[in-house]
N, C-alpha and C positions, 0 to 999 in steps of 0.2 A: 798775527797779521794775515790779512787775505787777498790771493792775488787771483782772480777771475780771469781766464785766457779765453775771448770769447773770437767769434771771426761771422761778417755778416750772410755766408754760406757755408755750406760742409766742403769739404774736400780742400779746404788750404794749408792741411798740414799742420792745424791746431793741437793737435795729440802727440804729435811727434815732436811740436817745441816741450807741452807738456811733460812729455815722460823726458827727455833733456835737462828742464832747468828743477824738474824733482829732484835727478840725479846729482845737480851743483849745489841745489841748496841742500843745508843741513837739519834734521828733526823736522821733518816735511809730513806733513798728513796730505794724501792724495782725495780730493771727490770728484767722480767721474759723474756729473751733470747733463751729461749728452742722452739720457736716458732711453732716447728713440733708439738709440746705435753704441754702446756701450764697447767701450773697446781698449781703454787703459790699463784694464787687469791683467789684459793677454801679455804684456810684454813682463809682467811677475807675477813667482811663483810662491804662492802662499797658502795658508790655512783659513778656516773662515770661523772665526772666532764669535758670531754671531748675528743671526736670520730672523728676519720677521717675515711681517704681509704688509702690506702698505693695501691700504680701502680708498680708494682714488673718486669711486662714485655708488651711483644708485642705477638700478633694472627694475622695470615693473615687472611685479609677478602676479601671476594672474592665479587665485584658488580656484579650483574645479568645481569643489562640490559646491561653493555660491555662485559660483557664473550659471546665468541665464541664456548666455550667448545673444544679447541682445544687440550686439553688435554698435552699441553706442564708442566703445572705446576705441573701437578700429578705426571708425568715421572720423573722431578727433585728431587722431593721430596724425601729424603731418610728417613723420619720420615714414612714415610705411612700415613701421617695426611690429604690427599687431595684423596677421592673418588670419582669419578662424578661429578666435580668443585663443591665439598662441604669437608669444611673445618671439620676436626674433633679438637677441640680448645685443649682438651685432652691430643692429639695426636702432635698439631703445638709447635715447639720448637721457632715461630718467627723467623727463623735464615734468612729469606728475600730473600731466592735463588728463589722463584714460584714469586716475583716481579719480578726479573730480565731478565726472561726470560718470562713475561706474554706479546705478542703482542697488544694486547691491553690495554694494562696496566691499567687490571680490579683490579690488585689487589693490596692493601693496608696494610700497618701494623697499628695495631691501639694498642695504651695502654689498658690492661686488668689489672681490680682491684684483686689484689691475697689475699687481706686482711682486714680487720677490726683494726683501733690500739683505743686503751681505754688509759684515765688515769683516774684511780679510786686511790678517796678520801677513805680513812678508819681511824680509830681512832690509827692506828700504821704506817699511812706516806701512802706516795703515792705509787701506781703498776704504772710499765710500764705494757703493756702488747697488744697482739695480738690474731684475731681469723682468721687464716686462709681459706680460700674459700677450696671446695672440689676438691681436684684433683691439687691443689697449692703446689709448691716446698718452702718449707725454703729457704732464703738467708740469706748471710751478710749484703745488701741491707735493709731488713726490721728488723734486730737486729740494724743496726747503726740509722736506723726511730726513733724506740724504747726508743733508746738511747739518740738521741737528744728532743727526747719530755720530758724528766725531766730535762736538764742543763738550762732553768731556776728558777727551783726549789732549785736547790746548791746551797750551798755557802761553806767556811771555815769551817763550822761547822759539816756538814752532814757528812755521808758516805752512798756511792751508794753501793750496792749490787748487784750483778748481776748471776742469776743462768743461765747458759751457757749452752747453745746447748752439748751433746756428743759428742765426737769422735773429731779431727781436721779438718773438713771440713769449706766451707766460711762462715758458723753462727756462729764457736767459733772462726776465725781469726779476724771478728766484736765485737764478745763477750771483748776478752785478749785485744785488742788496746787499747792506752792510759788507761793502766790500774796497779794502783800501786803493787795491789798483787794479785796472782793468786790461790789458794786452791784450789788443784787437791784432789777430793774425788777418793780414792780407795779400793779394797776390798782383802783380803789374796787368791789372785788365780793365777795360773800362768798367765792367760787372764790380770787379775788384771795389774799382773805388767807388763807383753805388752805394756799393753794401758799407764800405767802410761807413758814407755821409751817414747813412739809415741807421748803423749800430750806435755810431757818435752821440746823432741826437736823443737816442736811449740812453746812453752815459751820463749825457747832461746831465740829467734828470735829478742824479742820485749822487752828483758834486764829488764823482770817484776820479780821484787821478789817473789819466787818460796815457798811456800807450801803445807805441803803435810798433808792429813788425813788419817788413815788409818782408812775403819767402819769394824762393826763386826769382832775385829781384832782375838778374842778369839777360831773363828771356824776352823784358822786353821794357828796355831802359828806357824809352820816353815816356810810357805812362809809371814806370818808379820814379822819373823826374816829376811827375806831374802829380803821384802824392804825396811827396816830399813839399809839392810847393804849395798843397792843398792845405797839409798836414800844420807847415809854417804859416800859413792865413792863420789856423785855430790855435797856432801857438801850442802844437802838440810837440811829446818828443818821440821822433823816429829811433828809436834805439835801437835796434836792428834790424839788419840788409842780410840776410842770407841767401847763396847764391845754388842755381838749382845744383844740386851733388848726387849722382846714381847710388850711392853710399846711402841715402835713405832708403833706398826702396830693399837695397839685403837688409838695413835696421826694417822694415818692415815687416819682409818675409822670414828673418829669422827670428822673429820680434824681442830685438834689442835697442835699448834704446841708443840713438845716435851716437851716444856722450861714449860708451862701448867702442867704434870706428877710430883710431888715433890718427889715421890717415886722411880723416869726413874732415872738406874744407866747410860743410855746415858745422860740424860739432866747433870746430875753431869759431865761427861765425856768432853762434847761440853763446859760445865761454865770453866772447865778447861782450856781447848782448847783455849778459847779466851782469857781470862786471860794471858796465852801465845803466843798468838797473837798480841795480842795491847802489852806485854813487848817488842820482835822481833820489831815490827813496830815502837818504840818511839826508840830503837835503831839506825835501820836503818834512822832514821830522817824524816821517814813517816808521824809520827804521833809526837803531841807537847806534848801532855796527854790521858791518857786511856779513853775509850769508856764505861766504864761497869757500869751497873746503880747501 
């Protein structure tokens, strides 16, 4: 089973429900999706069990001893990427137009590495995860990489986890696919609930059973009331309300996760949560029996 935690900006706390309900559920494979900002591995300590390269795209390269310098390839270029038949890789989008018209067909596209992928062993299940090169774009491309370097790790038993890029672009369209339920972390602001309408309508799409969280829902009850009422329009279920707790931010700085705090009226908040989550999920016939240890 696959549970996508996506939220329609960064910063709502998506990571921190993450490493939480890894911690509740049982034989959890973690992928850390957020590829731009990678940050799940920090709160465990493990081994890396296996590295590759992930080839995300193409650079023109320019050969010297064919170029004429005729300056035809510079002129096409609408990146600006081509100075003085010298590529600026930064700058090259690959899109293959200074091929087409080079007369001497000095120049090439070649594959460029955009990434590092890891799978690290820890004493709480396996990370996917990514270290992107400097000046590298996210894709869907290196979230579904991610993704397929733990299926064969799965089986019946597991649940994947998946902390999900922001916003809807192509690393949370990689993120949500084939994915049983989706948990949109949001927060009491009108932005908030924006982002929620925006992530929702991506959800559609892919007929995933919808979840919604609401964090720090305490700092500003009328608009928690007013996705609550939004939520009930789409016939979503709000499964959890957690309330803001200073107890995240030492789970931050000391990076533990929440479920660590015995004292965090979030961690009590998230134990709830899932408790109502795997109920929802053995309904919908998701799930055969609960998850919680």
């Amino acid at each position: 089973m696959v549970i996508s935690v996506l939220s329609g900006k960064g910063g709502t706390g998506k990571t921190t429900v993450v490493a939480a309900l890894s911690e509740l559920a049982k034989k959890v494979i973690k992928v850390d999706c957020d590829v731009d900002a990678p940050n799940l591995y920090l709160f465990y300590k493990g081994t890396d069990i296996e590295t590759g390269s992930f080839y995300g795209g193409k650079k023109a390269k320019i050969n010297k001893s064919l170029c004429v310098e005729c300056g035809a390839c510079e002129e096409v270029c609408k990146f600006n990427a081509i100075k003085n038949c010298v590529v600026d890789p930064f700058a090259c989008e690959g899109c293959g137009a200074c091929t087409l018209v080079c007369p001497q067909n000095a120049i090439s596209l070649e594959e460029e590495k955009s990434a590092d992928t890891f799978l690290t062993k820890t004493d709480k299940g396996i990370i996917s995860r990514a270290m992107m090169g400097v000046g590298s774009d996210g894709s869907g491309k290196l979230v579904t990489q991610l993704r397929k370097n733990v299926k064969k790790f799965e089986d019946d038993g597991t649940i994947t986890i998946i902390d999900g890029s922001p916003g809807i672009g192509c690393a949370v369209i990689a993120s949500i696919t084939e994915t049983d339920v989706a948990l949109i972390v949001t927060e009491p602001t009108k932005s908030g609930l924006d982002d929620l309408k925006r992530i929702l309508e991506l959800s559609e799409h892919f007929e995933t059973q919808v979840m919604v969280c609401i964090n720090k829902y305490n700092i500003n009850l009328e608009m928690t009331s007013q996705i609550e009422d939004y939520a009930k329009e789409k016939k979503l279920f709000v499964v959890g309300k957690i309330p803001f707790d200073k107890k995240v931010m030492e789970s931050v700085n000391t990076l533990k996760p929440i479920t660590a705090f015995e004292d965090s009226i979030a961690r009590k908040a998230i134990e709830e949560m899932w408790i109502r989550m795997n109920d929802i999920m053995i309904e919908k016939g998701i799930l055969s029996n609960t998850k919680i240890k």
